[in-house]
C-alpha positions in Angstrom: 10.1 -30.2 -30.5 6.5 -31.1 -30.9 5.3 -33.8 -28.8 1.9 -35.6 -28.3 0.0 -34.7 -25.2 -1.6 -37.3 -23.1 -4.4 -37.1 -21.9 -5.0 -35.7 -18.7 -6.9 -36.2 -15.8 -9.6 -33.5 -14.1 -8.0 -31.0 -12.2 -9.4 -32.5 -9.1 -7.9 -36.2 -9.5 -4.9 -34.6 -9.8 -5.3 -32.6 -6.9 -6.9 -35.1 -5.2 -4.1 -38.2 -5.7 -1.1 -35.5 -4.7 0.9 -36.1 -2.1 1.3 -33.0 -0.4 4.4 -31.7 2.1 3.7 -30.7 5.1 3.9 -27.2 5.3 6.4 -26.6 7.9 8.7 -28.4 5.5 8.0 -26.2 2.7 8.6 -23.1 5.0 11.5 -24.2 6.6 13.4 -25.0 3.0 12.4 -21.4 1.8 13.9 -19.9 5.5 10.8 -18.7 7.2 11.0 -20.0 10.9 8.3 -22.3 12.0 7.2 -20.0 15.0 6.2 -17.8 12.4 3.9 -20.2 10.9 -0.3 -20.0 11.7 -1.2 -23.6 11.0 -4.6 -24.6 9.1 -3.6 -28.3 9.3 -0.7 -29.6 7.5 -0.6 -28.2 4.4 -2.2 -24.3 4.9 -0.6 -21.9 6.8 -0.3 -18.1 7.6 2.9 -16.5 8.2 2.7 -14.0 10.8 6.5 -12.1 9.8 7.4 -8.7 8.6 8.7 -9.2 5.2 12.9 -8.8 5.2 14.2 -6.9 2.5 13.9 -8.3 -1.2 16.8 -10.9 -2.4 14.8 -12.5 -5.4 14.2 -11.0 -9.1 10.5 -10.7 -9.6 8.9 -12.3 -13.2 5.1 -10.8 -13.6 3.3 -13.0 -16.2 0.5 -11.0 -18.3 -1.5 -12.5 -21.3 -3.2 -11.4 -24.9 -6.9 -10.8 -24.9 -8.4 -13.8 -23.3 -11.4 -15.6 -24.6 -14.4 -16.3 -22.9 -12.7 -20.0 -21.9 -9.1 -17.9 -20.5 -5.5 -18.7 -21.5 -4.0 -20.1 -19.0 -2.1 -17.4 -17.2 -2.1 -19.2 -13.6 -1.5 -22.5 -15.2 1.2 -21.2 -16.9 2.4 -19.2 -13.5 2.7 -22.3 -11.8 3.8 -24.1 -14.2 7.0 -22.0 -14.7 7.4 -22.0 -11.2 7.5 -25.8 -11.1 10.4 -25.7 -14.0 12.7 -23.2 -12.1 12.4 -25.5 -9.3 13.3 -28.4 -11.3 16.5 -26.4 -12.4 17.8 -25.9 -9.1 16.1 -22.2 -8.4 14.7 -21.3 -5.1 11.5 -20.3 -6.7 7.8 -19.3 -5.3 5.0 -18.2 -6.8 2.5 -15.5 -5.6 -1.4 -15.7 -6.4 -4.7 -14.1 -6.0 -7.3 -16.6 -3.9 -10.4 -17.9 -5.7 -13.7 -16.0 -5.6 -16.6 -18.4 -4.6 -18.4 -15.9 -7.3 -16.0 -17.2 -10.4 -16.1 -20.9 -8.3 -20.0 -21.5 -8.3 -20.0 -19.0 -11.6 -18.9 -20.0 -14.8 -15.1 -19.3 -14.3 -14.3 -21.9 -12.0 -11.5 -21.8 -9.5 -8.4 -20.0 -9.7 -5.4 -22.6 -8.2 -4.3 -23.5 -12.1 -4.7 -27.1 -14.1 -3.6 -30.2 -14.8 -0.6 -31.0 -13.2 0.3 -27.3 -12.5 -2.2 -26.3 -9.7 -1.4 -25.3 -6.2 -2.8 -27.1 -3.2 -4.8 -28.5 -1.6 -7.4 -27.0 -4.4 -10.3 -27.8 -2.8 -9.7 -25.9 0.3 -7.8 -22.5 -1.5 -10.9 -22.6 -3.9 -13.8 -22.9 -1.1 -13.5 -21.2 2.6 -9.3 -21.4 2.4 -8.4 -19.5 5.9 -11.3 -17.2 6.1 -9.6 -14.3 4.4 -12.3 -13.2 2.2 -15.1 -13.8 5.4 -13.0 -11.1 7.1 -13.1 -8.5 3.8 -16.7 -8.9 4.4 -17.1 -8.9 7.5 -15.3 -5.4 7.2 -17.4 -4.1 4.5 -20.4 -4.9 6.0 -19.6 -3.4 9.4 -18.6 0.2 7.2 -22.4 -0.1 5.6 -23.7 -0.9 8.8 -22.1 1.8 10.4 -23.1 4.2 8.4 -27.1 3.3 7.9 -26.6 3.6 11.8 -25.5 6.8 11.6 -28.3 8.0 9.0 -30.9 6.8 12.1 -29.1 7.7 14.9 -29.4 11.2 14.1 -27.2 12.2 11.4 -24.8 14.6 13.1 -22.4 14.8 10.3 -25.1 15.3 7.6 -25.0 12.5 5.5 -27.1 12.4 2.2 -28.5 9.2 2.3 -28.6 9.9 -1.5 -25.1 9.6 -1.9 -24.0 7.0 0.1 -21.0 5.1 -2.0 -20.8 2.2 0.6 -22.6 -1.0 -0.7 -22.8 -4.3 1.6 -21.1 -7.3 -0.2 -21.3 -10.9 -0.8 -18.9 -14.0 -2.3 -21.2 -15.2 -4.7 -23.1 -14.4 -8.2 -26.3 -12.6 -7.1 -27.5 -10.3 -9.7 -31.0 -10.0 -7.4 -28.9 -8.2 -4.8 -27.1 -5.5 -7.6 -29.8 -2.8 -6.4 -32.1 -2.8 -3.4 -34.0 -0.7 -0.8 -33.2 -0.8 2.7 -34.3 0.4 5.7 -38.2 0.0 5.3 -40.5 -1.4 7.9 -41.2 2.2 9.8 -38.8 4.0 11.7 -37.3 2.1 13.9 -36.1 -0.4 10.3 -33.5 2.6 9.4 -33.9 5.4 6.8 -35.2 3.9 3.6 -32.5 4.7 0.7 -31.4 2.6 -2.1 -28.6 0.3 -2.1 -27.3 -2.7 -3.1 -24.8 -4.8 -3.1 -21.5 -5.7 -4.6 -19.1 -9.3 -4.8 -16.4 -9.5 -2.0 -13.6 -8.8 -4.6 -14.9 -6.1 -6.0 -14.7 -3.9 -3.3 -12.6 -1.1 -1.8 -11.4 -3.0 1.3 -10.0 -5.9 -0.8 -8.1 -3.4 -2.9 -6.8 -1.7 -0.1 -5.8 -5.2 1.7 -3.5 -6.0 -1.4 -2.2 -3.0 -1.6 -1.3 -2.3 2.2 2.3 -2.3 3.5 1.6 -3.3 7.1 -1.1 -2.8 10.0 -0.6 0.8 10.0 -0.8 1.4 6.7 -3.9 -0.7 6.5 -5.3 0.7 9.3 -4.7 4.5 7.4 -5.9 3.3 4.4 -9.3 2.1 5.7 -9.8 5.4 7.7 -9.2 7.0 4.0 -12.6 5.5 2.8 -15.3 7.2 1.4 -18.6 6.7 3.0 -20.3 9.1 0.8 -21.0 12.8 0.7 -23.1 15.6 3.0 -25.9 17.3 1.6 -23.1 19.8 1.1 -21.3 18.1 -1.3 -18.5 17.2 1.5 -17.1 13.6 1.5 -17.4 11.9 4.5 -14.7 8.8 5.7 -14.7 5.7 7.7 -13.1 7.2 10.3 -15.5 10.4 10.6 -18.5 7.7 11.4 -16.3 6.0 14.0 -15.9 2.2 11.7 -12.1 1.9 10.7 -10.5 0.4 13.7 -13.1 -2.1 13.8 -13.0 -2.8 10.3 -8.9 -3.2 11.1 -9.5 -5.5 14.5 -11.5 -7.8 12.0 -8.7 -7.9 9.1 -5.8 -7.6 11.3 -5.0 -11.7 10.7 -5.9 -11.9 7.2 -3.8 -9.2 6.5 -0.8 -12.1 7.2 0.0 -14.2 3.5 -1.1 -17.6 2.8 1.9 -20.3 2.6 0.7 -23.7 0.7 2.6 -25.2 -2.4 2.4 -26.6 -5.9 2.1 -30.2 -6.7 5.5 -30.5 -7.2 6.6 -29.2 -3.6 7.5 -25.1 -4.2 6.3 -22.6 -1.9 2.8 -20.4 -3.0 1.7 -17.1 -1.1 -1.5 -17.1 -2.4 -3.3 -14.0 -1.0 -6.0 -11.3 -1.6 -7.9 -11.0 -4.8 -9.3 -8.1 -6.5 -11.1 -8.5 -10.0 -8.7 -7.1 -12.6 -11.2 -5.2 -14.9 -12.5 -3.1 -12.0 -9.5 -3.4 -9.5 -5.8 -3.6 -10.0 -6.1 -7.8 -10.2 -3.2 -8.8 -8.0 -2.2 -10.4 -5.3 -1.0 -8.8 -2.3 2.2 -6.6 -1.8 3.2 -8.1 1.6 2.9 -11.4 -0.1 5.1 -10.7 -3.0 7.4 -8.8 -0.4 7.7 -12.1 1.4 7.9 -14.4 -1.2 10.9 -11.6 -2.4 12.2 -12.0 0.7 13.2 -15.8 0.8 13.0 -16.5 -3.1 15.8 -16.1 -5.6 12.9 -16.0 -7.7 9.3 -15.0 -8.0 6.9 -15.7 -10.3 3.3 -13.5 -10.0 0.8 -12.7 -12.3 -1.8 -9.9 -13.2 -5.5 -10.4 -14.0 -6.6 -10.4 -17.6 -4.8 -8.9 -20.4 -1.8 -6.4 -20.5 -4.0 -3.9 -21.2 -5.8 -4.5 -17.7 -3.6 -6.5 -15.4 -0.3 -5.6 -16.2 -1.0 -1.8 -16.8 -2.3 -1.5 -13.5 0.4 -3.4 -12.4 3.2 -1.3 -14.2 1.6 2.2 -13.1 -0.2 1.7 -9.9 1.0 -1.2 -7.8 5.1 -0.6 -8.5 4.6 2.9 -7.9 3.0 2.5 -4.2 4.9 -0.5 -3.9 8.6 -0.1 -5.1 8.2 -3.5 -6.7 9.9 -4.0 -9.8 9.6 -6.9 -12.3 12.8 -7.7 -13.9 11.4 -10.5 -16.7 7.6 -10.2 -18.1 6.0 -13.3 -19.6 2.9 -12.8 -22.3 1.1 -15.7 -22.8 -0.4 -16.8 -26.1 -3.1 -19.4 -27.3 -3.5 -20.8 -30.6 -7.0 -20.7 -29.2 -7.1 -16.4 -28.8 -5.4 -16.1 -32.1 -8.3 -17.9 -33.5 -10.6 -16.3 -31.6 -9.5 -12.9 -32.1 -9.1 -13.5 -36.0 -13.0 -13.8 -35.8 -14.0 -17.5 -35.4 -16.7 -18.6 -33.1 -15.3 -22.3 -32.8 -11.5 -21.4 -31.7 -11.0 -24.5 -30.6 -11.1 -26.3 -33.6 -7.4 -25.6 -35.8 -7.9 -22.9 -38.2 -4.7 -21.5 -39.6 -6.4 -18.6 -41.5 -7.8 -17.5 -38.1 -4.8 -17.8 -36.4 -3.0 -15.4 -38.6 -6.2 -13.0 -39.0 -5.4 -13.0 -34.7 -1.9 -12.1 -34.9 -2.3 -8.2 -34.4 -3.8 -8.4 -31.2 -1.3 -10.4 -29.7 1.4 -7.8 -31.5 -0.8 -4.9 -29.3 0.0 -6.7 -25.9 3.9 -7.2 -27.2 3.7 -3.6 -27.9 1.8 -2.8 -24.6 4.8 -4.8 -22.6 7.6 -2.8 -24.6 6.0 0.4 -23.4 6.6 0.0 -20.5 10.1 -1.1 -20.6 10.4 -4.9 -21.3 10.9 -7.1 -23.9 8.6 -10.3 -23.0 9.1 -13.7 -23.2 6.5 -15.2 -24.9 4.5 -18.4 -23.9 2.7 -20.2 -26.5 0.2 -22.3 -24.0 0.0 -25.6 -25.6 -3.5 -26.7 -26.3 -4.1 -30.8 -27.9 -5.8 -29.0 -30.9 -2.8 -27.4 -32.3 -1.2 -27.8 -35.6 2.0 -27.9 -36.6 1.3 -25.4 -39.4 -0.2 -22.9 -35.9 2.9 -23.6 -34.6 4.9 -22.8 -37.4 2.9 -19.7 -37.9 3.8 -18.7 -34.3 7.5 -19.3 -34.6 7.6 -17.3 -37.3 5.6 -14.1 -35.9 8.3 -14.5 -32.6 11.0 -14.6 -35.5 9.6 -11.6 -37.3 9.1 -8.7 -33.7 12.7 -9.9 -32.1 10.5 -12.2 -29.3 11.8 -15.3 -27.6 9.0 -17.9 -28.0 8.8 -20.6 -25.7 6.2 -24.1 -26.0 4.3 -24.5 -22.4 2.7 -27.6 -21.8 2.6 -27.2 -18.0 -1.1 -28.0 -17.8 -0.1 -31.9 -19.4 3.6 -32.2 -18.0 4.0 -29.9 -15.1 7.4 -28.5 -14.2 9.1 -30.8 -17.0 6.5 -28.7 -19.8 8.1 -25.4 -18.7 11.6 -25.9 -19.6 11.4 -24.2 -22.1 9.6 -21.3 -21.0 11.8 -21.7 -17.9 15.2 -21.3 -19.7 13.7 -18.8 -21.9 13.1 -16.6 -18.7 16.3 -16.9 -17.2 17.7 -15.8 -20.6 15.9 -12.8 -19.7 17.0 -12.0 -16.7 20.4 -11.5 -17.5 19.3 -8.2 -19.6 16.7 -6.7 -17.2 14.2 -4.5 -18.6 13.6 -1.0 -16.7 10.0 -0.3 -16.0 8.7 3.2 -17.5 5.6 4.7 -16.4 2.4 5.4 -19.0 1.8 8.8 -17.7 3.5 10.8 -14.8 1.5 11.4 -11.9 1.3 15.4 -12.3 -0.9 15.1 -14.6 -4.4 15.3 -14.8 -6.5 12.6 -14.7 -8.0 13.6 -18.2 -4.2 13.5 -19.1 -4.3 10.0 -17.6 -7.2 8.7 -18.9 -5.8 9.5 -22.1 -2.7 8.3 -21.9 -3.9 5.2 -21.3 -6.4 4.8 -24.2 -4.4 6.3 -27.0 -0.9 3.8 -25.7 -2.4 0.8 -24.3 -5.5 0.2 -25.8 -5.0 1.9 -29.5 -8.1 4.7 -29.1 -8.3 7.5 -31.3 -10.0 9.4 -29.0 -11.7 9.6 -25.4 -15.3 11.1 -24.6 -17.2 11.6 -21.4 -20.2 12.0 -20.6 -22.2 14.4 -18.6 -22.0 12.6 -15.4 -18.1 12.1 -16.1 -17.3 15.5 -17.0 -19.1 16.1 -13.5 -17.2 14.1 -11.7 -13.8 14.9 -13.0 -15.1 18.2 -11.9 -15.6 17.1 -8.5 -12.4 15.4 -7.9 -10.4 17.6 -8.5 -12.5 20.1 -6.7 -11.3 17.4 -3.7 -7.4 17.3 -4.3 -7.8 13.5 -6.3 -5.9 14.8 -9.0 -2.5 13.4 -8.3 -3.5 10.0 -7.9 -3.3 7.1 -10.7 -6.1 5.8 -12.7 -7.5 2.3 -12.8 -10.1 1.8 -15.5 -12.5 -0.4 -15.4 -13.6 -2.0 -18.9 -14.1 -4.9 -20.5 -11.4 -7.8 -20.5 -12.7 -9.3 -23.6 -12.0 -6.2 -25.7 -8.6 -3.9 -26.5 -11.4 -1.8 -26.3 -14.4 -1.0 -24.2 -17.1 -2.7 -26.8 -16.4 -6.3 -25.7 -17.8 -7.6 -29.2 -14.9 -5.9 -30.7 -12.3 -8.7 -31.1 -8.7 -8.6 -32.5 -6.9 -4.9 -32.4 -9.4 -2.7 -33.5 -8.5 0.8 -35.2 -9.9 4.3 -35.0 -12.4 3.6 -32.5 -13.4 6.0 -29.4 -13.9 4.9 -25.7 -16.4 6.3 -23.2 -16.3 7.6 -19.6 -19.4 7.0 -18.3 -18.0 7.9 -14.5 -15.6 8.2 -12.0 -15.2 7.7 -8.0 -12.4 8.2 -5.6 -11.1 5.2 -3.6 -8.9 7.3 -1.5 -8.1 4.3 1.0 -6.6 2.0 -2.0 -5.1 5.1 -3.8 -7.3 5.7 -7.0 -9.4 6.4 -9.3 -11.4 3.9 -10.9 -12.4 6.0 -14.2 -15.9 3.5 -15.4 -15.7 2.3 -19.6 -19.0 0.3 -20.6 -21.1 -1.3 -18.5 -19.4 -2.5 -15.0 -20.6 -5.0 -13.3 -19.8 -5.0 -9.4 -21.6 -8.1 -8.5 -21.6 -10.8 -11.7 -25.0 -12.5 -12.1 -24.9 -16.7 -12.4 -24.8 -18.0 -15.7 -27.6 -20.4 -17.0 -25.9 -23.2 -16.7 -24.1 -22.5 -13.0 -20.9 -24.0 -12.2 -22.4 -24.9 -8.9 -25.2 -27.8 -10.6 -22.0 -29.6 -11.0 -20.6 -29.4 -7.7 -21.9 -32.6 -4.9 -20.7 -34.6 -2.7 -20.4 -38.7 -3.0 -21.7 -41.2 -0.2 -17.8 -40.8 1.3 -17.9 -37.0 1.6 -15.5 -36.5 -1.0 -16.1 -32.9 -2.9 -17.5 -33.8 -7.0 -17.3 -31.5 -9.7 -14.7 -28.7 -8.5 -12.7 -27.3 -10.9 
């Protein structure tokens, strides 16, 4: 049933005029003991406990090609979350934390809107409980380590040419994407160029979500590549003496984040690589936890299926064991519009919408790959039509979908009901996750694999530098490991101005680098970014305080 929306407040009146549980409460109704509990005042807390072994049936919620404004896919997270709370479900949902980069950027925050956010937003969006200090703090101390070990003598031979390990920062600065360091004579360091990269983009975060425990962590970040000797020779954390520092510093944020969502259910909210360059989830341990004490979980992967959930699918489940039993694609009237080719998508244009239809038919397509049938949530914006609607009902109608109406961003939990019911519909028929490519084969093979079935290329090229490096990994033994590509989330493709599903177009390696610790390659489409640059408008003009203290502008 259509129904008007009302309007809605800002996110952070909402958050703001909540009236939050305390914590303990909200851990002790899941079953997690309150000795376990870290507490960061009443309403934050880390839970210091081994994950048990997994009860709950796990729903990963994935998305169409995005536009530059986003669809909604944490919103939407929560929001479903709140609905199978409100029909009886012991539910929790898992999230990445907010970059400051996205925060004082253009993006925003990342705790969801309206009145399906998870609290206290202020706080998760700003410092939270130092977890994303710590990655830097690690980070910094690996770079440090090794520019020491460059002037201390250099017994292990490093190139100071090839040094892979940048120093980071949680913020837009596209001043500090390439620098020189070490100058001011020789007692300043060796001189070399550098630069740096954003918190989330870096090796340590990935290996922090992906980690299984201290050990594990603590293997993972020995695992890391410093860079290469002047034979060609990678060199690791551990060969210049920095991983058990680096796990000293991380061994408390490596615990999950307990807060909730305005309507009281428990969210592990944890980690947070980007998802065009990383694997853009949130932590194992805290899906393993919330798995642990949930009936149900709700998580979600960064960007589109061809980003988030691909690397979720073939990278994360296979080091993980986690499987998703129920997938959720969300839709926009908004990305239809967008995608059929017009510049003002949020104005109703049924044409556009229709013209838009094939690239939401890829992600469908993307999702059945690899073994699901996905529910599909049309996110509710004010500007829809009944003829978009119409238009949508019949596309779910036409590919066999169920198609459910969220309008969790106006109404909360009682906006997902639909989208609620729809998913436990599909969790009495499973889906069984298959794999894009098996892990025998070559990364080529991969790389391949993955353009031709999930983003629709007709062919693959590399260039020289590529062809080099493929040449060099599996010189090293990198062979067996899976692939993250890192492209464009604005594109099927890796030409970001090519909306909707293009055809018979080719994508480009222009690279590739091992990141042994998180388990990887990362095979470079396009132009990468590692450390985003502010927009010209920059979210943080907005952001103040007022005569009481009280935080202006967040969003």
């Amino acid at each position: 049933m259509i129904t008007t929306q009302p309007e809605v407040p800002s996110d952070l009146e909402i958050a703001r005029s909540a009236s939050p549980r305390p914590i303990r409460e909200v851990a002790t109704e899941l079953g997690i003991p309150r000795e376990a509990l870290f507490l960061y005042g009443e309403h934050m807390a880390k839970v210091r406990l081994e994950p048990p072994p997994p009860r709950g049936k796990l729903i990963l919620v994935t998305a169409m090609t995005p536009t530059p404004a986003g669809e909604g896919k944490t919103t939407v997270a929560i929001g479903l979350t709140q609905a199978l709370g409100r029909l009886g479900h012991k539910v929790a949902v898992a999230l990445r934390e907010p970059s400051l980069g996205p925060v004082f950027g253009i993006k925003g925050g990342a705790t969801g809107g309206g009145f399906s956010q998870v609290i206290p937003m202020e706080e998760i969006n700003l410092h939270f409980t130092g977890d994303f200090h710590a990655v830097s703090s690690a980070v910094n101390l690996l770079a440090a380590m090794a520019d020491n070990h460059l002037h201390q003598g250099n017994a292990l031979g490093l190139d100071s040419r090839r040094l892979e390990v940048k120093r980071v920062l949680d913020l837009n600065d596209r001043a500090l994407r390439q620098v020189v360091v070490g100058l001011g004579g020789p007692q300043q360091g060796v001189p070399r160029e550098s630069g740096f990269e954003i918190t989330v983009a870096s090796e340590v975060m990935a290996v922090m979500s992906l980690a299984r425990d201290l050990p594990d962590l603590r293997e993972r970040l020995g695992r890391i590549r410093v860079g290469y000797t002047h034979a060609g020779t990678p060199v690791t954390a551990e060969e210049v003496g920095a991983a058990g520092a680096m796990a000293v510093l991380l061994k408390h944020a490596l615990h999950p984040n307990l807060v909730q969502t305005l309507e009281g259910q428990p969210a592990f909210v944890h980690m947070g690589p980007f998802g065009n360059i990383a694997h853009g989830t949130n932590s194992v341990r805290a899906t393993r936890l919330a798995l642990g004490y949930a009936d149900c979980v709700v998580t979600e992967a960064g960007f589109g299926s061809d980003l988030g959930a691909e690397k979720y699918f073939n990278l994360v489940c296979r080091q993980s064991g986690l499987r998703p039993q129920a997938v959720v694609l969300v839709a926009t009237l908004r990305a239809l519009r967008f995608h059929g080719g017009s510049d003002e998508f949020a104005r109703p244009d049924l044409e556009a919408a229709r013209r838009g239809l094939p690239n939401l038919l890829k992600h469908v397509e993307n999702v059945r790959l690899h073994g699901f049938d996905p529910v599909l949530a049309l996110n509710r914006f004010p500007d829809d039509t009944p003829a978009e609607l119409a238009l949508m009902e019949a596309f779910a109608r036409q590919h066999g979908l169920r198609l459910a109406l969220a309008e969790v961003h106006a109404r909360g939990g009682e906006g997902g009901l639909e989208l609620a019911e729809a998913v436990l519909e599909s969790l009495q028929t499973p889906g069984t996750l298959r794999f894009a490519y098996p892990l025998e084969a070559t990364l080529p093979q991969k790389i391949e694999a993955i353009a031709a079935q999930v983003y629709g290329a007709a062919r693959v090229e590399y260039t020289r530098e590529a062809r080099k490096a493929l040449k060099q990994l599996a010189k090293e033994g990198c062979e067996h490991l899976p692939v993250v590509v890192a492209k464009t989330a604005n594109s099927l493709s890796d030409n970001p101005r090519l909306r909707g599903r293009p055809e018979g177009f080719g994508v480009t390696v222009t690279d590739l680098k091992a990141r042994c610790g998180a388990g990887f390659v990362v095979a470079y489409m396009g132009e990468i970014m590692t450390m985003p640059g502010l927009p010209k408008a920059p979210a943080a003009q907005r952001i103040d305080l007022d005569e009481q203290g009280q935080t202006l502008g967040l969003s």
